[in-house]
N, C-alpha and C positions, 0 to 999 in steps of 0.2 A: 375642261378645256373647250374652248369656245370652236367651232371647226367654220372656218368659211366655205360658202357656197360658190360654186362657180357659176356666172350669168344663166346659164342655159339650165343647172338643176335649179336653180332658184325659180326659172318660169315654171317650172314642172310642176314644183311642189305650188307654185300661185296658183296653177291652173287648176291642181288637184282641190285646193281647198276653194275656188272660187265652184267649181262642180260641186262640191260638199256641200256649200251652202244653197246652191240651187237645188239640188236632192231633196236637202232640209226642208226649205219653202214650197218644196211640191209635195211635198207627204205633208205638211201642215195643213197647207189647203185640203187634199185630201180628205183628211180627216175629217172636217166637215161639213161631207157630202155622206156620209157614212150613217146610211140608219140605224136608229137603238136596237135592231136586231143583233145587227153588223158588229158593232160596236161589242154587244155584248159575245160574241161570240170571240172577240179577241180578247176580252177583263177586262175593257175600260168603260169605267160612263160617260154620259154627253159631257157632264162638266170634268173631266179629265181630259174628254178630245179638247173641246175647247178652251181650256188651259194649257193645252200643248199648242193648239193653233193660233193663239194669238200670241204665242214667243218669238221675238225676231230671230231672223234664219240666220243671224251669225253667233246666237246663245246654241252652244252645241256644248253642251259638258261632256260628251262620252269624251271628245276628243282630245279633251288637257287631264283624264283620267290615266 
């Protein structure tokens, strides 16, 4: 069943995701500002940051998982 939104949760939820996406785009950038020390201390390498940061900030898979 489909449930309709009423105006004011529908901005809510816009606003949430439009925050989500700006989150997104700033940890991508992040990411490579992140020296190979950095980096390795959290498991990823340079070419994993930078495959993560050049994904546009509305590719978010967690969130249709």
């Amino acid at each position: 069943m489909i449930q309709k939104l009423s105006p004011g949760r529908l901005l809510i939820q816009l606003t949430g995701l439009i925050y989500r996406w700006h989150m997104l785009a700033k940890q991508r950038h992040q990411l490579r500002t992140l020296s190979d020390e950095m980096l390795k201390d959290i498991g990823i390498t340079r070419l994993d940051a930078e495959r993560e940061a050049i994904r546009p900030f509305w590719d978010d898979r967690g969130i249709w998982r």
